[in-house]
GUDRENZA-421271 format. One record per residue: x negated, y negated, z negated of N, C-alpha, C in turn; residue in three letters. Coordinates in steps of 0.05 Angstrom, whole numbers, padded with zeros to 5 digits, always signed. Last residue first. Layout:
XYZXYZXYZALA ...
//
This chain:
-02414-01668-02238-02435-01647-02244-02444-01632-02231UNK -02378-01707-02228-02401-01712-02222-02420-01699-02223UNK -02328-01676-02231-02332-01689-02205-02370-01687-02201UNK -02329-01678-02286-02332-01655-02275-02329-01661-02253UNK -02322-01731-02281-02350-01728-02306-02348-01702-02294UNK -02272-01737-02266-02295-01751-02254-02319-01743-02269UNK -02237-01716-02293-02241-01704-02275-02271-01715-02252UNK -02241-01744-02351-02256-01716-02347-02256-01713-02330UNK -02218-01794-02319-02237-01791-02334-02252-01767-02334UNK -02163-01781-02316-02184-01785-02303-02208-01778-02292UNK -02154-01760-02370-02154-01745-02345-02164-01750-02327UNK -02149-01812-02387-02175-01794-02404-02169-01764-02374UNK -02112-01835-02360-02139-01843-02360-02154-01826-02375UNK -02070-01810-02377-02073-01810-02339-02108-01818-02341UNK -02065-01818-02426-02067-01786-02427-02082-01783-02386UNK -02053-01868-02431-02070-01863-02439-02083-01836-02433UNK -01996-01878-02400-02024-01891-02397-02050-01873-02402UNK -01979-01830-02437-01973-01822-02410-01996-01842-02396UNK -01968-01875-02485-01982-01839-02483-01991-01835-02460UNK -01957-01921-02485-01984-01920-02471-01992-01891-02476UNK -01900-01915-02490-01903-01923-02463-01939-01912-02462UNK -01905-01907-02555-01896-01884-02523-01895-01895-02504UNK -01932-01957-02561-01945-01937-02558-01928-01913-02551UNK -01880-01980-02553-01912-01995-02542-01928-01964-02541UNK -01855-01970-02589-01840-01968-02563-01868-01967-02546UNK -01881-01985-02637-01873-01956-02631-01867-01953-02611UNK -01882-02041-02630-01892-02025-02634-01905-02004-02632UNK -01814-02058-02642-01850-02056-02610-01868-02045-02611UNK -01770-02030-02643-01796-02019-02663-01810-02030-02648UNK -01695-02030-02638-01728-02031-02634-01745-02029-02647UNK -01652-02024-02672-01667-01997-02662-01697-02005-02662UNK -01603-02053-02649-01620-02071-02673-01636-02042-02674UNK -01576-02052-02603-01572-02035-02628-01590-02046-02651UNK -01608-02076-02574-01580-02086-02576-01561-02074-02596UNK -01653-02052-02569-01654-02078-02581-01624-02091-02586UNK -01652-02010-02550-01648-01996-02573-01653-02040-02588UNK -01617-02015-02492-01600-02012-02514-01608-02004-02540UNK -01671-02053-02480-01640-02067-02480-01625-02043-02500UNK -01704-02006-02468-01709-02026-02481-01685-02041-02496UNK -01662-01968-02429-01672-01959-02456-01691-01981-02475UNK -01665-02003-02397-01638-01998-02401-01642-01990-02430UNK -01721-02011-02375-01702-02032-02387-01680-02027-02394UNK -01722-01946-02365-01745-01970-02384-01736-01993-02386UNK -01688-01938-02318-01686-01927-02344-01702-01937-02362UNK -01708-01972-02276-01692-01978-02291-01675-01964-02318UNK -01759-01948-02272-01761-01972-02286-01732-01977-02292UNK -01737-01904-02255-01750-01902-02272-01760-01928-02287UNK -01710-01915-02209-01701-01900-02227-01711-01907-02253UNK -01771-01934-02180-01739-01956-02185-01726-01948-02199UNK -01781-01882-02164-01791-01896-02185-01784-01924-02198UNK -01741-01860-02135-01740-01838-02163-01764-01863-02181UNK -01743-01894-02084-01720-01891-02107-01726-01883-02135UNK -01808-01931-02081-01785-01903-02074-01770-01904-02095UNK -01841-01970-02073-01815-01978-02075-01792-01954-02070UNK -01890-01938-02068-01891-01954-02095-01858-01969-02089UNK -01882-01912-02014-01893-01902-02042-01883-01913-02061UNK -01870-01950-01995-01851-01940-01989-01855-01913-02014UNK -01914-01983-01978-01893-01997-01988-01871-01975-01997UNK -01950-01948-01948-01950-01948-01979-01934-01959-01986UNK -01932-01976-01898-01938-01941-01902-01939-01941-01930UNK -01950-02026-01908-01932-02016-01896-01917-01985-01908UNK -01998-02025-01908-01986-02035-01933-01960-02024-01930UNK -02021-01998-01866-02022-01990-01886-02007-02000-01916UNK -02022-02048-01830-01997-02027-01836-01996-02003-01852UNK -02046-02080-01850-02025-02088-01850-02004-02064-01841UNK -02097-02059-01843-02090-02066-01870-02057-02066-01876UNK -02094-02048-01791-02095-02021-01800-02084-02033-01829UNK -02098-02100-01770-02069-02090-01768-02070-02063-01784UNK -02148-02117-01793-02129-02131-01811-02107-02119-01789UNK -02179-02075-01758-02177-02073-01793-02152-02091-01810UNK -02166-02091-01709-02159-02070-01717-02160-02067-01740UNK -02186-02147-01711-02160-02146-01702-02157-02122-01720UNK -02247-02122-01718-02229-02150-01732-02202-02149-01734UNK -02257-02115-01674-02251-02086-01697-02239-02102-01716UNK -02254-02151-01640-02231-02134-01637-02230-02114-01659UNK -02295-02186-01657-02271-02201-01660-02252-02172-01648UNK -02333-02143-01641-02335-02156-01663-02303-02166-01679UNK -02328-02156-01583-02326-02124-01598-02321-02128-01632UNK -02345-02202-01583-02320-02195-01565-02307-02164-01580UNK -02394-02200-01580-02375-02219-01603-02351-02211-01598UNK -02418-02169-01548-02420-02159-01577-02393-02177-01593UNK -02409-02197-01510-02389-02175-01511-02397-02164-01542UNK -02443-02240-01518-02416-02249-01514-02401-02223-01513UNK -02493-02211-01509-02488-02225-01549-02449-02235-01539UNK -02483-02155-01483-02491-02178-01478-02489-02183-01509UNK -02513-02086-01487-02491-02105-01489-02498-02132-01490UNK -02515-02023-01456-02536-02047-01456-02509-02068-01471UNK -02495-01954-01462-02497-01983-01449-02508-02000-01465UNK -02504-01914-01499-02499-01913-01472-02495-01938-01459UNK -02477-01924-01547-02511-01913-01542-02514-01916-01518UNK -02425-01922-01551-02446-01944-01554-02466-01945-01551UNK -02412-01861-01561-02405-01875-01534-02418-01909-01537UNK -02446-01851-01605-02459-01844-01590-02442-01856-01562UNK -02455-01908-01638-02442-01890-01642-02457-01878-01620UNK -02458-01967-01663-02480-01947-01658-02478-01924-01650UNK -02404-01972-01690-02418-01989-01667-02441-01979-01654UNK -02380-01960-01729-02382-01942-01720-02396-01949-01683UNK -02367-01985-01778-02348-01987-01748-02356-01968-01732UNK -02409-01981-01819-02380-01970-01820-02366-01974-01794UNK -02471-01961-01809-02447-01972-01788-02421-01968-01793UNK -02487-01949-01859-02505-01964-01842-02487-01979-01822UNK -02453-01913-01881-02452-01941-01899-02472-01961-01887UNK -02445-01865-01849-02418-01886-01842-02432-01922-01861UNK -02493-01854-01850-02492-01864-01826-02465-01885-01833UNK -02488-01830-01902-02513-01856-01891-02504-01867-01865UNK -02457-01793-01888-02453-01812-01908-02465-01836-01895UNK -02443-01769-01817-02462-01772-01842-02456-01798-01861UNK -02374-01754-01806-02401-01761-01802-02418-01769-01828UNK -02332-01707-01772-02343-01721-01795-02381-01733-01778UNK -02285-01713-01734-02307-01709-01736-02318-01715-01755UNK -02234-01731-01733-02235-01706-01751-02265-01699-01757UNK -02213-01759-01692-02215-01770-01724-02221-01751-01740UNK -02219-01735-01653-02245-01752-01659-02237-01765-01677UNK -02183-01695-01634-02206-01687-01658-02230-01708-01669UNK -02121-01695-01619-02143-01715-01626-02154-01709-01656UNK -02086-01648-01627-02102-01652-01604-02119-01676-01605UNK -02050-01663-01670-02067-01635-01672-02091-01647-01650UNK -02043-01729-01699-02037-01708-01671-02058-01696-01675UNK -01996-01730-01753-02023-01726-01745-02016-01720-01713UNK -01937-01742-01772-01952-01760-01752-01984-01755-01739UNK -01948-01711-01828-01932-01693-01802-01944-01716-01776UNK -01982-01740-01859-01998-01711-01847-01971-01710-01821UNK -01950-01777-01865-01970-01782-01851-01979-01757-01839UNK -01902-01753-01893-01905-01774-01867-01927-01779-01848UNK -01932-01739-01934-01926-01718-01923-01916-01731-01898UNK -01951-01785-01972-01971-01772-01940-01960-01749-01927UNK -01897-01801-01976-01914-01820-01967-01940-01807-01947UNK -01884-01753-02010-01864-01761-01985-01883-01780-01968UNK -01918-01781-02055-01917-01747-02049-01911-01749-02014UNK -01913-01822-02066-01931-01819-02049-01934-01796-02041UNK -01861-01808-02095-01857-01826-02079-01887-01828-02054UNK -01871-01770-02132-01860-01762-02113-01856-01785-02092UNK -01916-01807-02170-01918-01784-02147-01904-01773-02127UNK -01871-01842-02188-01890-01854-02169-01903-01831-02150UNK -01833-01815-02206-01830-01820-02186-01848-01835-02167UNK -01878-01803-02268-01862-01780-02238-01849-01788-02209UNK -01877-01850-02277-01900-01830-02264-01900-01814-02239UNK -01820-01864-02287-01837-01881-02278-01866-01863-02250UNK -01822-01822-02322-01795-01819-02303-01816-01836-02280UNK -01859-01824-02364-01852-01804-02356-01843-01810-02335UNK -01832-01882-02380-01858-01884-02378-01869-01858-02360UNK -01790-01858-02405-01789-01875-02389-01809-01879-02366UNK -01805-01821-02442-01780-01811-02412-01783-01832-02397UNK -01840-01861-02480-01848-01838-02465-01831-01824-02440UNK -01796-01897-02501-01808-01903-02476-01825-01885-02464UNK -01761-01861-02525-01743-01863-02507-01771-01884-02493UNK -01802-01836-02564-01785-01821-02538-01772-01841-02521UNK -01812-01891-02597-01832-01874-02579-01820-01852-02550UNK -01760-01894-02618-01776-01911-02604-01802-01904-02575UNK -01756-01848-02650-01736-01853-02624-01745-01866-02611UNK -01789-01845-02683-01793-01823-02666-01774-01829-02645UNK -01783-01897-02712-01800-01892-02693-01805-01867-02677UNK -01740-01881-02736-01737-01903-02723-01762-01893-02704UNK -01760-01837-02769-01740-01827-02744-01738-01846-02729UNK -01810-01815-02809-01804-01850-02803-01787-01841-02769UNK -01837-01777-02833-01804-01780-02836-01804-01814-02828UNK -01885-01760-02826-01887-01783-02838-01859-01792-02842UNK -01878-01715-02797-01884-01712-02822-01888-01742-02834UNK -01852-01741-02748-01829-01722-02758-01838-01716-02793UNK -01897-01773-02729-01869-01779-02734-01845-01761-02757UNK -01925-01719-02718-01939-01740-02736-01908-01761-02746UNK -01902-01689-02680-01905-01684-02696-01912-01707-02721UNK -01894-01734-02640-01868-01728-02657-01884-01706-02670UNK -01954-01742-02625-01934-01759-02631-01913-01757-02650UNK -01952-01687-02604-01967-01697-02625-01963-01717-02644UNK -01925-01682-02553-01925-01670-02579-01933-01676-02608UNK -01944-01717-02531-01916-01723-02535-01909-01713-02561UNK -01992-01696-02515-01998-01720-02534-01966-01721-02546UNK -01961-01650-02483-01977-01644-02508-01981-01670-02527UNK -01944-01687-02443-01921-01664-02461-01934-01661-02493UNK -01987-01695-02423-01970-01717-02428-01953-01694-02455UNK -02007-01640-02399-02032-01661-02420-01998-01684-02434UNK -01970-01626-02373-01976-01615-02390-01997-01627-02415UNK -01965-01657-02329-01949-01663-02347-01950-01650-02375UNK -02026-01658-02305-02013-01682-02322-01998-01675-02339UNK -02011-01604-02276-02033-01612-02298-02028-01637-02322UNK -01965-01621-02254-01959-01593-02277-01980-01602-02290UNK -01992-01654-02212-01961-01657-02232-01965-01650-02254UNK -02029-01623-02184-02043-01643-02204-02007-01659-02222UNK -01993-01584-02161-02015-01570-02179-02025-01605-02201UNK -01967-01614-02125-01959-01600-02147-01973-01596-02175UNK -02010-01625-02093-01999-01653-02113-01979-01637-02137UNK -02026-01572-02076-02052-01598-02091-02026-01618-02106UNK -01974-01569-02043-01992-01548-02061-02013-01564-02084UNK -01977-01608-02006-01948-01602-02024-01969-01585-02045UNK -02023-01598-01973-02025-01629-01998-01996-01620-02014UNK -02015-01548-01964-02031-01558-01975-02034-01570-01991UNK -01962-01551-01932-01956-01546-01948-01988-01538-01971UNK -01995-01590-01895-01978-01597-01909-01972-01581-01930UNK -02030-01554-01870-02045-01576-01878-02022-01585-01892UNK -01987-01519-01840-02011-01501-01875-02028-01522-01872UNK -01957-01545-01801-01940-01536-01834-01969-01528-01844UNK -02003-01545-01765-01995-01568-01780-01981-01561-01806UNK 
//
């Protein structure tokens, strides 16, 4: 169990450093272009929502980081019938898995089919419901509550300073947007090759 964890610890690292290094760089670019166009109002604007916008990210990872490291430790080693894989085609013919091979084996009435029916029923809207659960804890972790409240603190004091720029603020918030989607992006176009 620890070398399936310190796995996904290993992979989410690795996709951090990737990001932060793409983000860092647009960051760069930014305050270069700022710094030769000597316009400082907006080099502040832009930083203080890029850390923000930054902080935000970062605690969203570390927050699902912790999120499946809960989950992987909750695995039980000794139940392999979630581990079996199965054929594509098969899972998009029977996502439930009704045809299965312990289903192969008996005859079913239309009143136990309905019966089977109305229980995977049950099981998807409690799996939904506790999956929300389980992720509530991702998307409401401290380090990313941090992070929004460094993005209104830093809104509020460059507007309370007379500072703001929307602008400028607008676009260091959409570096880190923008830099998550063209990352994406490439990783899916080299996904698809």
């Amino acid at each position: 169990m620890p070398i399936v964890l310190n796995t996904v610890i290993n992979q989410t690292m690795t996709i951090i450093k990737n990001f932060a290094k793409f983000y860092i760089f647009l960051d760069l670019v930014v305050i270069v272009v700022c710094i030769a166009l000597d316009n400082y109002l907006w080099l502040l604007n832009t930083q203080v929502a890029f850390i923000s916008a930054m902080a935000i990210t970062i605690g969203s990872f570390l927050g699902y980081q912790r999120n499946i490291q809960k989950r992987v430790e909750n695995i039980n080693p000794s139940d392999t019938s979630s581990f079996e894989p199965r054929d594509k085609i098969d899972e998009i013919d029977d996502p439930y898995d009704l045809y299965g091979e312990i289903n192969e084996q008996q005859e079913f009435s239309a009143s136990e089919i309905k019966t089977i029916i109305q229980e995977e029923k049950k099981k998807v809207k409690q799996n939904s419901f506790k999956n929300t659960i389980f992720s509530a804890t991702g998307f409401a972790s401290l380090y990313r509550l941090a992070g929004y409240a460094l993005l209104i603190f830093g809104f509020f004091a460059l507007n309370n300073n007379g500072l703001l720029h929307v602008f400028s603020y607008l676009i260091g918030l959409f570096i880190v947007t923008m830099a998550t989607l063209m990352i994406n992006i490439s990783s899916k176009s080299k996904a698809d090759q």
